[in-house]
FIZA-23002 format. One record per residue: residue in one letter; x, y, z of N, C-alpha, C in turn. Coordinates in nm, 2 decimals, decimal comma, padded with zeros to 4 digits. Layout:
<sites>
<resn = A	n_u = X	n_v = Y	n_w = Z	ca_u = X	ca_v = Y	ca_w = Z	c_u = X	c_v = Y	c_w = Z>
...
</sites>
This chain:
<sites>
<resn = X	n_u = -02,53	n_v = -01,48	n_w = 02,35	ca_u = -02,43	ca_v = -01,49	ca_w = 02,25	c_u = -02,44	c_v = -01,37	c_w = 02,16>
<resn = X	n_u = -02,58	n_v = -01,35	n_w = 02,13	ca_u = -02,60	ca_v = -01,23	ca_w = 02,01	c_u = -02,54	c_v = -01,07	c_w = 02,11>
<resn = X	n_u = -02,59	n_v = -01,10	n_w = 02,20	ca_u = -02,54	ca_v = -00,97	ca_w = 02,28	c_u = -02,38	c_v = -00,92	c_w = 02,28>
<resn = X	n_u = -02,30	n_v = -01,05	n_w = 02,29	ca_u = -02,17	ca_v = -01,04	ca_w = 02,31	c_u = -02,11	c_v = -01,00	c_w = 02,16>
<resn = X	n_u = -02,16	n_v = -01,08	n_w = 02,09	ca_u = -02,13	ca_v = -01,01	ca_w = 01,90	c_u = -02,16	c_v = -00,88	c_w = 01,90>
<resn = X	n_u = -02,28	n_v = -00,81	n_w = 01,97	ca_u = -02,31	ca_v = -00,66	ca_w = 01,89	c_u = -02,17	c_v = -00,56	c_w = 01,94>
<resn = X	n_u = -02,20	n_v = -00,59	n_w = 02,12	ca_u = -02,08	ca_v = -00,52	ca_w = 02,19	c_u = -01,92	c_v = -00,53	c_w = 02,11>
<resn = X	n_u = -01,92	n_v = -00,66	n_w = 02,10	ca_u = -01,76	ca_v = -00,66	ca_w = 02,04	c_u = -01,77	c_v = -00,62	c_w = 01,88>
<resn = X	n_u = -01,89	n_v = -00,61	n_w = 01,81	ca_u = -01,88	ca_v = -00,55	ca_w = 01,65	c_u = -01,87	c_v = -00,39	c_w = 01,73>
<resn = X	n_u = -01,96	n_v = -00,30	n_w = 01,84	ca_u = -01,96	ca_v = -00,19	ca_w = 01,86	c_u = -01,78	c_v = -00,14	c_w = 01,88>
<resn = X	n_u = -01,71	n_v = -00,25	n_w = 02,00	ca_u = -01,57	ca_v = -00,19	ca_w = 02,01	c_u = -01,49	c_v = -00,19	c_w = 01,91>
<resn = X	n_u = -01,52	n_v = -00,28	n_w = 01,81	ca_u = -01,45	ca_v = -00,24	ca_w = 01,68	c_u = -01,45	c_v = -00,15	c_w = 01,58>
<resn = X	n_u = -01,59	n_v = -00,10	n_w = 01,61	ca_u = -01,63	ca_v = -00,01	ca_w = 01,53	c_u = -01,56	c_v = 00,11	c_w = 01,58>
<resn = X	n_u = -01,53	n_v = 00,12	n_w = 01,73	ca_u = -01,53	ca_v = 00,24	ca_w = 01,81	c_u = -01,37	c_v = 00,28	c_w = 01,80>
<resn = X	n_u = -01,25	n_v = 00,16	n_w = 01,82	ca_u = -01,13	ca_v = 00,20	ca_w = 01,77	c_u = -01,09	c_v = 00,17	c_w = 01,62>
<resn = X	n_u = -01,18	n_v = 00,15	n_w = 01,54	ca_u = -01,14	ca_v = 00,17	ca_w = 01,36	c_u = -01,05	c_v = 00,31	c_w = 01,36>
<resn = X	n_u = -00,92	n_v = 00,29	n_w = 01,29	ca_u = -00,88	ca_v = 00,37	ca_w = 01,25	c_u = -00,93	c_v = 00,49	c_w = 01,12>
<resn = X	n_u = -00,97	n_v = 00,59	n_w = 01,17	ca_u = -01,06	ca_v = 00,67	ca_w = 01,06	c_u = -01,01	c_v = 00,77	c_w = 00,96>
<resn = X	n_u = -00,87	n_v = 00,76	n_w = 00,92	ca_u = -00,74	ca_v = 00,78	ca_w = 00,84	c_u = -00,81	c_v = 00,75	c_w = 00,68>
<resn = X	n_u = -00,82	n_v = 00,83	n_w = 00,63	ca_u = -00,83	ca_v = 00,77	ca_w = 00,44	c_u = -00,74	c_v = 00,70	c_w = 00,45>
<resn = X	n_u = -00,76	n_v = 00,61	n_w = 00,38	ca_u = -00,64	ca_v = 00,47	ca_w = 00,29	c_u = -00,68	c_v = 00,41	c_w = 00,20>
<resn = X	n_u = -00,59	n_v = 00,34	n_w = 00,12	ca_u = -00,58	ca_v = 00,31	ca_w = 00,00	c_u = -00,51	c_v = 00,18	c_w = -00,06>
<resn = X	n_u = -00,53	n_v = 00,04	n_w = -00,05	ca_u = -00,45	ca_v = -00,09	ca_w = -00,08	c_u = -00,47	c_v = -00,12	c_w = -00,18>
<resn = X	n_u = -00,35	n_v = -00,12	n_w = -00,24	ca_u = -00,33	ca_v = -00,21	ca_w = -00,34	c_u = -00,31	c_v = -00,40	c_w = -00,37>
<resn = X	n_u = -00,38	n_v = -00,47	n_w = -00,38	ca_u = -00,30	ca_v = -00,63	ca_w = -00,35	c_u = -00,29	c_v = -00,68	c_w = -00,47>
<resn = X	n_u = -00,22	n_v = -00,80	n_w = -00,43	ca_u = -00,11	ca_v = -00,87	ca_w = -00,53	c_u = -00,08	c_v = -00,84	c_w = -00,63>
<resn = X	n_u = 00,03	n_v = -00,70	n_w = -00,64	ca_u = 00,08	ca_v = -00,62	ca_w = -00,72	c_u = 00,20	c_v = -00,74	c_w = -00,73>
<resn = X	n_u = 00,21	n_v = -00,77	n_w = -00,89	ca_u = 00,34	ca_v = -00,86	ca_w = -00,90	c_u = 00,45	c_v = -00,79	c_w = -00,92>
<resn = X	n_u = 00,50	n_v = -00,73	n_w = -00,80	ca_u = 00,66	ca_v = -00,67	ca_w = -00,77	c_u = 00,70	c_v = -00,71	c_w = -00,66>
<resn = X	n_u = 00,84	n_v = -00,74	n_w = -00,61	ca_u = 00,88	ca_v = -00,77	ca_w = -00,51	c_u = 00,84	c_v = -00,71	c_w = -00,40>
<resn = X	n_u = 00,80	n_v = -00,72	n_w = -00,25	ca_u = 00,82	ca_v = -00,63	ca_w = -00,17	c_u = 00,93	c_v = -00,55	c_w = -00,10>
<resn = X	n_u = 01,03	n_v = -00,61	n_w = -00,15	ca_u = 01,12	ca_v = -00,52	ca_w = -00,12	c_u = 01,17	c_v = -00,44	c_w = -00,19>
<resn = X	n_u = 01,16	n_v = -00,45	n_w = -00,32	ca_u = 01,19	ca_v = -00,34	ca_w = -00,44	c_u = 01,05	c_v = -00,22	c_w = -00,36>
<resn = X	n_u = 00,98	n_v = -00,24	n_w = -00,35	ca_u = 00,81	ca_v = -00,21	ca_w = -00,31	c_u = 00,88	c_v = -00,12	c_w = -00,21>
<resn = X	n_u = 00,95	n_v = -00,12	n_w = -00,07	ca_u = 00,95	ca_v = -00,07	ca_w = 00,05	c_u = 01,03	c_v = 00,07	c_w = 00,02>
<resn = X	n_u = 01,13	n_v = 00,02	n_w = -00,11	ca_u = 01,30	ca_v = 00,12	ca_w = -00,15	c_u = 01,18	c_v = 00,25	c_w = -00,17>
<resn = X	n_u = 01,08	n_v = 00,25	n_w = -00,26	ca_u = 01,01	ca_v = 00,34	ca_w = -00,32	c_u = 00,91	c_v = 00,41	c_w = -00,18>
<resn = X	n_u = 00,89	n_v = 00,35	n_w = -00,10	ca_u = 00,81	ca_v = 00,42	ca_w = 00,00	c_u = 00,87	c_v = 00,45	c_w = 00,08>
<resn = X	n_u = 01,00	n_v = 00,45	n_w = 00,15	ca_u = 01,06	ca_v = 00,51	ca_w = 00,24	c_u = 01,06	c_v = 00,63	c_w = 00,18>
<resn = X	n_u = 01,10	n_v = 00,63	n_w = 00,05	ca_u = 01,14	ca_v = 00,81	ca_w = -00,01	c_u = 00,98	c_v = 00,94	c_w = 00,00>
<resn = X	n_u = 00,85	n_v = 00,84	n_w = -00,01	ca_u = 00,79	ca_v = 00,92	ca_w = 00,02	c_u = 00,71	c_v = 00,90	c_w = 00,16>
<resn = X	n_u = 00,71	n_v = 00,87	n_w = 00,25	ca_u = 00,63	ca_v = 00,81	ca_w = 00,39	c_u = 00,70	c_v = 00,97	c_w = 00,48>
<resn = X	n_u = 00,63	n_v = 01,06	n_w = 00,48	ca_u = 00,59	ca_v = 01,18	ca_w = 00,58	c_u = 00,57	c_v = 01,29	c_w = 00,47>
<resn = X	n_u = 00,57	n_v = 01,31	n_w = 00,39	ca_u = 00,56	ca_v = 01,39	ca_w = 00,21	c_u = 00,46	c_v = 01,40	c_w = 00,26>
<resn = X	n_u = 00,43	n_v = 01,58	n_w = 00,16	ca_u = 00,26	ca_v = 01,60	ca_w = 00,12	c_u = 00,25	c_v = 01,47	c_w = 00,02>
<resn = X	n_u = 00,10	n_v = 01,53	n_w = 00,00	ca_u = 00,07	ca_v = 01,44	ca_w = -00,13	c_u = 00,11	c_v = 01,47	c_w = -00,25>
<resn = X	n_u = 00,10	n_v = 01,62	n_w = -00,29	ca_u = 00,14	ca_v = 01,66	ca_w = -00,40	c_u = 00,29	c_v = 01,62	c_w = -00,42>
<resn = X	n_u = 00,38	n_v = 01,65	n_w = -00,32	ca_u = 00,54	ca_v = 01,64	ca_w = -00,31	c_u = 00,54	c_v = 01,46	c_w = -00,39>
<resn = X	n_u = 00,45	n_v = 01,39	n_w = -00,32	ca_u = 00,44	ca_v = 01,23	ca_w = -00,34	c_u = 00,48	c_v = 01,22	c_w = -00,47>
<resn = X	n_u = 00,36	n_v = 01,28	n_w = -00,48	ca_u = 00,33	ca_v = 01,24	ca_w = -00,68	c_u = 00,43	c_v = 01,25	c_w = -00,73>
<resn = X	n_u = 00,47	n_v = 01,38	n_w = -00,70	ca_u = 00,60	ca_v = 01,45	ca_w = -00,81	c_u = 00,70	c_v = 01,40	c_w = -00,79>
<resn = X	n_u = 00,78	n_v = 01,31	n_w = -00,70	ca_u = 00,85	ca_v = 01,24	ca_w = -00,61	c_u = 00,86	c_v = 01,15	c_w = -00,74>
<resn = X	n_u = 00,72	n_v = 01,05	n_w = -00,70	ca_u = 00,70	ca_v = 00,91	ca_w = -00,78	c_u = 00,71	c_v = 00,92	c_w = -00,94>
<resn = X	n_u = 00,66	n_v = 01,08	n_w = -00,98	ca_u = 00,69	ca_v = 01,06	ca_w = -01,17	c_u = 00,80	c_v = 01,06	c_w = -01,21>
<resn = X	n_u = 00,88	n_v = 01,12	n_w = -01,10	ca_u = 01,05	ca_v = 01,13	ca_w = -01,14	c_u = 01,10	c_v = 01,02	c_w = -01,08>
<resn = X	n_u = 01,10	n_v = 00,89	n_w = -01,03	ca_u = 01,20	ca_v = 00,82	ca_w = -00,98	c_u = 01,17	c_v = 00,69	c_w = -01,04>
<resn = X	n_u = 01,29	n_v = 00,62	n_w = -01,15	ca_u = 01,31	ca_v = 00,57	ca_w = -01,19	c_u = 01,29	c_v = 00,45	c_w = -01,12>
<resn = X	n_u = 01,21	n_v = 00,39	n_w = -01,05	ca_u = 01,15	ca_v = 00,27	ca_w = -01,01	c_u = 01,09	c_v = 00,17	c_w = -01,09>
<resn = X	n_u = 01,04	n_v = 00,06	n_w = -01,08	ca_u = 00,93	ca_v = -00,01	ca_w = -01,15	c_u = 00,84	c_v = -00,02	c_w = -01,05>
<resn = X	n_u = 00,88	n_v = -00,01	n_w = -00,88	ca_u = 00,76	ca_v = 00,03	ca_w = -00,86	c_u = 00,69	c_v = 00,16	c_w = -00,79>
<resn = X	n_u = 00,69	n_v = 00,24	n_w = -00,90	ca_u = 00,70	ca_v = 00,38	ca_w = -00,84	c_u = 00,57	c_v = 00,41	c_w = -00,92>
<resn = X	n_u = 00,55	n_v = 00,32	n_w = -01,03	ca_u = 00,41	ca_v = 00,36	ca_w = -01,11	c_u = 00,27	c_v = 00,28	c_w = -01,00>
<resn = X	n_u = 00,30	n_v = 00,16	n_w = -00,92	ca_u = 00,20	ca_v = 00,09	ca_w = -00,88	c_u = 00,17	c_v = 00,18	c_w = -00,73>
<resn = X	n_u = 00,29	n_v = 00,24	n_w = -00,70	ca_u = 00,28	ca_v = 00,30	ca_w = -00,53	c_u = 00,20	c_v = 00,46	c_w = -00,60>
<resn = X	n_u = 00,22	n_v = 00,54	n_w = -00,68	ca_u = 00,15	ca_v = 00,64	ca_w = -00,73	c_u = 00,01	c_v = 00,61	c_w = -00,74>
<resn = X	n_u = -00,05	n_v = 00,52	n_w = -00,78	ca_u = -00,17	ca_v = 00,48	ca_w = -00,81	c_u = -00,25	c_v = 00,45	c_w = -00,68>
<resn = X	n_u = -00,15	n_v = 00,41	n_w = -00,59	ca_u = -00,23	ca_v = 00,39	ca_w = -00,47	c_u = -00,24	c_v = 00,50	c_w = -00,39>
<resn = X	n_u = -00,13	n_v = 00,63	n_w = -00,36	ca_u = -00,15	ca_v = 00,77	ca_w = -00,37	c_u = -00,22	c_v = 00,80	c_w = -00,38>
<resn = X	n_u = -00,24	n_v = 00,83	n_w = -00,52	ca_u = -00,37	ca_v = 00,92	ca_w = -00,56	c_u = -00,52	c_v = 00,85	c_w = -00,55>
<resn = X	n_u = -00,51	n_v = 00,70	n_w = -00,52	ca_u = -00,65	ca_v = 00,66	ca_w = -00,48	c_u = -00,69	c_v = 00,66	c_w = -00,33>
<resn = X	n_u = -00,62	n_v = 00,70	n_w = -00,25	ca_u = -00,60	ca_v = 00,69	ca_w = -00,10	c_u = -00,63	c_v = 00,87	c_w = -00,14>
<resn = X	n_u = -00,56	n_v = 00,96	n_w = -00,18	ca_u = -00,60	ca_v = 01,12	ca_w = -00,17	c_u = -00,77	c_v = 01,14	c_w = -00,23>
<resn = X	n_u = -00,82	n_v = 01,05	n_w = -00,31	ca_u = -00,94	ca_v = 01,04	ca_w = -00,36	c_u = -00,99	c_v = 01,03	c_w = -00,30>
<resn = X	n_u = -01,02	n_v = 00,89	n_w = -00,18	ca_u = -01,07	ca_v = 00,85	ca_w = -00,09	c_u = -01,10	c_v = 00,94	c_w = 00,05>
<resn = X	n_u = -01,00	n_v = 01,01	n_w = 00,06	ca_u = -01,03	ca_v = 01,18	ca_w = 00,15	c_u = -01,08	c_v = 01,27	c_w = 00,10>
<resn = X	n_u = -01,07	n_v = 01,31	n_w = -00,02	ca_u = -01,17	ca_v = 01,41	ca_w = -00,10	c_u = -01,33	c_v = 01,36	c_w = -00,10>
<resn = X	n_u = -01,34	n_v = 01,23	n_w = -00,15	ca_u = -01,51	ca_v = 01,21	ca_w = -00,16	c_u = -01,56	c_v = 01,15	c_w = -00,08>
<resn = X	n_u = -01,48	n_v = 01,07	n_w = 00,00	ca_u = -01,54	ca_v = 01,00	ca_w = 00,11	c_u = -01,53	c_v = 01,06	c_w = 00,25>
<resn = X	n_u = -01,47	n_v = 01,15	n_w = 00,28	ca_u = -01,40	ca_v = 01,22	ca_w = 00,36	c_u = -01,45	c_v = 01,39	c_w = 00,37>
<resn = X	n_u = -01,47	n_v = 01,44	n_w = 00,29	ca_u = -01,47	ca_v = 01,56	ca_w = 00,26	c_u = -01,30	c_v = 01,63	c_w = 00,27>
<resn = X	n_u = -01,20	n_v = 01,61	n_w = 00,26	ca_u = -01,10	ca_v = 01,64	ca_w = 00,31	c_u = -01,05	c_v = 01,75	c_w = 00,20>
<resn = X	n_u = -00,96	n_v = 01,83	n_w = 00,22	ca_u = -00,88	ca_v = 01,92	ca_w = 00,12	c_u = -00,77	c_v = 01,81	c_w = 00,10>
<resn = X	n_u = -00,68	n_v = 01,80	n_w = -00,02	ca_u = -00,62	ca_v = 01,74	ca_w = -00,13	c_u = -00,44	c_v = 01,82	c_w = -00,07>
<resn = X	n_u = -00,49	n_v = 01,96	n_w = -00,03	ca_u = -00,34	ca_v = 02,04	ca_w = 00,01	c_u = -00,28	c_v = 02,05	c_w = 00,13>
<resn = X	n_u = -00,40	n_v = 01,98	n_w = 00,25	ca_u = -00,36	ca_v = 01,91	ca_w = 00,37	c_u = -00,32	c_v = 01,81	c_w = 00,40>
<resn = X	n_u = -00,36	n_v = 01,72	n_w = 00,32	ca_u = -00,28	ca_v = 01,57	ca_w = 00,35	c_u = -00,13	c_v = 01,52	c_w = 00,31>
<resn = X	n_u = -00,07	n_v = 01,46	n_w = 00,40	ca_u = 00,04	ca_v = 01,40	ca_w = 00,37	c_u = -00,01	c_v = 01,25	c_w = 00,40>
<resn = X	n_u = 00,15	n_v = 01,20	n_w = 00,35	ca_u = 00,16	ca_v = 01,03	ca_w = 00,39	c_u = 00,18	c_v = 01,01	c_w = 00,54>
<resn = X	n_u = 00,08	n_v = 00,93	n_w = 00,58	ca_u = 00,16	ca_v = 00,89	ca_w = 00,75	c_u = 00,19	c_v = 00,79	c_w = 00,75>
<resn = X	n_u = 00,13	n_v = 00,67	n_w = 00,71	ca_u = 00,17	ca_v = 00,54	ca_w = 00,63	c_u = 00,17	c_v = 00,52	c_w = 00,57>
<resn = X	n_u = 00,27	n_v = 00,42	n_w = 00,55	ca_u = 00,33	ca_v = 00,37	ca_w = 00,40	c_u = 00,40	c_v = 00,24	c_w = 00,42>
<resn = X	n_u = 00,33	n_v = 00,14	n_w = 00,40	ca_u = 00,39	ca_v = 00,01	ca_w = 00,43	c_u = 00,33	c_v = -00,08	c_w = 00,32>
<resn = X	n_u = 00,44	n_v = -00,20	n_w = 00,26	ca_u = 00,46	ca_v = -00,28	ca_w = 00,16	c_u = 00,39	c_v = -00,46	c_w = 00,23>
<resn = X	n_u = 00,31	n_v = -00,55	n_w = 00,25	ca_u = 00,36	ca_v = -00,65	ca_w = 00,26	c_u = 00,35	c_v = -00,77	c_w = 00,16>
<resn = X	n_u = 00,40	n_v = -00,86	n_w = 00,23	ca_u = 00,41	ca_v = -00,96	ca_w = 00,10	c_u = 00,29	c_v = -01,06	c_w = 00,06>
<resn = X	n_u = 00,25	n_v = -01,10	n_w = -00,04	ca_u = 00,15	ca_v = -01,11	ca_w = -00,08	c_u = 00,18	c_v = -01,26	c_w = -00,09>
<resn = X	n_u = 00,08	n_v = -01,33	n_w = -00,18	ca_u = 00,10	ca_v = -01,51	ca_w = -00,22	c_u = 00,20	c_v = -01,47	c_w = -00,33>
<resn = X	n_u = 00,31	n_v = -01,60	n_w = -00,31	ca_u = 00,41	ca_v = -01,59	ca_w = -00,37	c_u = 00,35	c_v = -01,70	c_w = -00,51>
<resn = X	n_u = 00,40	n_v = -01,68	n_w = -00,62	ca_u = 00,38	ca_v = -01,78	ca_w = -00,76	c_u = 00,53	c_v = -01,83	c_w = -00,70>
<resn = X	n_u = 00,54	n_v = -01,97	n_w = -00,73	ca_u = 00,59	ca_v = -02,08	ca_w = -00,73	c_u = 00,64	c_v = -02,11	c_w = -00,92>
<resn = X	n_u = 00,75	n_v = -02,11	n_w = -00,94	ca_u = 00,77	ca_v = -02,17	ca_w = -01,08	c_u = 00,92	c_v = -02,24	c_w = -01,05>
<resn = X	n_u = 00,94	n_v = -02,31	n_w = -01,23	ca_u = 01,07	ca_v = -02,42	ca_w = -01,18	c_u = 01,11	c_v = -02,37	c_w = -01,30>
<resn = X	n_u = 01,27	n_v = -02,36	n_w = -01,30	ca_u = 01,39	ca_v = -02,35	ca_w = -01,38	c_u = 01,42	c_v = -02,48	c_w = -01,40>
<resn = X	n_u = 01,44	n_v = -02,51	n_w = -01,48	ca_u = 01,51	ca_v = -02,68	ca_w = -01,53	c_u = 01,64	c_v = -02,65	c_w = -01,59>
<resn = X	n_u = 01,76	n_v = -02,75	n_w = -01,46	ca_u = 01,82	ca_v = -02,72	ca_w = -01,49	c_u = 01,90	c_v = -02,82	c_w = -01,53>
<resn = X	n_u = 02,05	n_v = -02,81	n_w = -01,52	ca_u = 02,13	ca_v = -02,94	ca_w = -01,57	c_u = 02,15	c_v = -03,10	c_w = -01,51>
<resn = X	n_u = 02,11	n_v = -03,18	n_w = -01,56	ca_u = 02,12	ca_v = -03,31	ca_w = -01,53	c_u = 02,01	c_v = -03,39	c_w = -01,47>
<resn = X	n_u = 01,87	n_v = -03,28	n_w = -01,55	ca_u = 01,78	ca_v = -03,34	ca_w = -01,46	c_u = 01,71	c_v = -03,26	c_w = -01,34>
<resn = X	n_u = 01,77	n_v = -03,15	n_w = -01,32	ca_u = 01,78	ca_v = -03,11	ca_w = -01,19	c_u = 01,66	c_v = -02,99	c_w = -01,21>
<resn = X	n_u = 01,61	n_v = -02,98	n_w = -01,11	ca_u = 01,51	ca_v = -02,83	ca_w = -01,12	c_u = 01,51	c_v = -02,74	c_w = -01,02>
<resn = X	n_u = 01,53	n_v = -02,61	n_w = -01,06	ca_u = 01,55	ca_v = -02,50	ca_w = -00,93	c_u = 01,44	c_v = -02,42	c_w = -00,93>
<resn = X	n_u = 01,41	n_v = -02,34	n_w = -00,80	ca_u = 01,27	ca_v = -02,32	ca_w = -00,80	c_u = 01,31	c_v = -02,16	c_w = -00,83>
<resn = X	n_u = 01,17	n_v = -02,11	n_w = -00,91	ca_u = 01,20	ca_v = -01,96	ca_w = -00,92	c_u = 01,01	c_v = -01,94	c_w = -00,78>
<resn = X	n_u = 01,12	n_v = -01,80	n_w = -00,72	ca_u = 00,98	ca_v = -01,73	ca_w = -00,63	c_u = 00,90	c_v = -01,59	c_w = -00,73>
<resn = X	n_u = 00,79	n_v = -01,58	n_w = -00,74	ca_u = 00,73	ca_v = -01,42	ca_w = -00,82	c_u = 00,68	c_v = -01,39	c_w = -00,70>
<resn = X	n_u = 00,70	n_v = -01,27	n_w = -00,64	ca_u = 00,69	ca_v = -01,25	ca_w = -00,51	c_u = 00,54	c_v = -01,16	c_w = -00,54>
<resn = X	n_u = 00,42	n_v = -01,10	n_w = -00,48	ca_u = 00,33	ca_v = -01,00	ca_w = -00,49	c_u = 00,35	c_v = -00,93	c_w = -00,38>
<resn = X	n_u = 00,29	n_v = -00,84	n_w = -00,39	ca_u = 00,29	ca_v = -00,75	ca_w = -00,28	c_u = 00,12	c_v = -00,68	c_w = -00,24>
<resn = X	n_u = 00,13	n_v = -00,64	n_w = -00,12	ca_u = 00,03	ca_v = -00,58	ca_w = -00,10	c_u = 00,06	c_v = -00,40	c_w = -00,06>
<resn = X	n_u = 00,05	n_v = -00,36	n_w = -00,14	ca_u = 00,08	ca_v = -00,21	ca_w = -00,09	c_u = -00,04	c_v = -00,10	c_w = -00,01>
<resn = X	n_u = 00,03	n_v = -00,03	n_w = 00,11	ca_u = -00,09	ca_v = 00,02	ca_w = 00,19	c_u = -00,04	c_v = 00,15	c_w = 00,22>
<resn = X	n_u = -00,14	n_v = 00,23	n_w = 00,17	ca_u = -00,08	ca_v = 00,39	ca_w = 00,21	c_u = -00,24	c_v = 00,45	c_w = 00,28>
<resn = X	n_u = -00,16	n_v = 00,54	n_w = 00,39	ca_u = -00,27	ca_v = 00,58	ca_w = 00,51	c_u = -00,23	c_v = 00,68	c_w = 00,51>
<resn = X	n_u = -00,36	n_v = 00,85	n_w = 00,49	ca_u = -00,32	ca_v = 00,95	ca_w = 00,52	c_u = -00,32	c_v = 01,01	c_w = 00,61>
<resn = X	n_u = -00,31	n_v = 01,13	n_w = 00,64	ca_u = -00,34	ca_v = 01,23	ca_w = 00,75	c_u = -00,37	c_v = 01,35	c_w = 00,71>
<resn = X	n_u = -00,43	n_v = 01,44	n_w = 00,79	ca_u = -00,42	ca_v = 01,59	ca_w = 00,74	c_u = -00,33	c_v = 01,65	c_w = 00,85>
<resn = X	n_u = -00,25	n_v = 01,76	n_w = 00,76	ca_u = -00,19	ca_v = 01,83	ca_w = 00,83	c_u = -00,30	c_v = 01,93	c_w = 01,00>
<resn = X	n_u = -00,19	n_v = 01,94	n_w = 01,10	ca_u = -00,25	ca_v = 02,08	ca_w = 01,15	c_u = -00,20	c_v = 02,12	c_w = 01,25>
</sites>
């Protein structure tokens, strides 16, 4: 049994994706509001990213920036990587545990409100 655990911890270890990345979870924004903001930056340097995300009128353009530049950190110190090679290769939003609340409505009646979270996941690359 113990043999069959090391081997299969070793093949996992052997196809780990070895890409800096950077997640954010249960960021309370929709994930679909979440996706509008990463399409515009998903193949962008990083620098382009940033500057992308300070100018775009999103709400969630401040939580996807933060995961940017913690995902470009993550290649700088853990990585050794240059900061002027990397772009975005991924960039994907998913949906997180939803909050559950109730509207109370007329006659007794109660409608349900969804607070959606998200999980935000940005994976780099270096150019070459």
């Amino acid at each position: 049994m113990a043999k069959n655990m090391k081997e299969k911890t070793a093949r996992i270890a052997e196809n780990k994706d070895k890409r800096p990345r950077a997640v954010a979870k249960h960021v309370r924004i929709s994930p679909y509001k979440v996706r509008i903001v990463l399409d515009v930056i998903r193949g962008k340097g990083v620098k382009e990213a940033i500057a992308i995300l300070e100018n775009t009128p999103k709400a969630a353009s401040d939580p996807v920036k933060k995961v940017v530049m913690s995902a470009a950190a993550n290649a700088e110190h853990n990585l050794g990587m240059n900061r002027d090679n990397l772009f975005i290769a991924e960039a994907y939003a998913d949906q997180g545990p939803t909050l559950k609340r109730v509207m109370p409505r007329a006659q007794g009646r109660a409608f349900r409100i969804l607070k959606r979270t998200s999980h935000i996941t940005v994976v780099l690359d270096a150019k070459e």
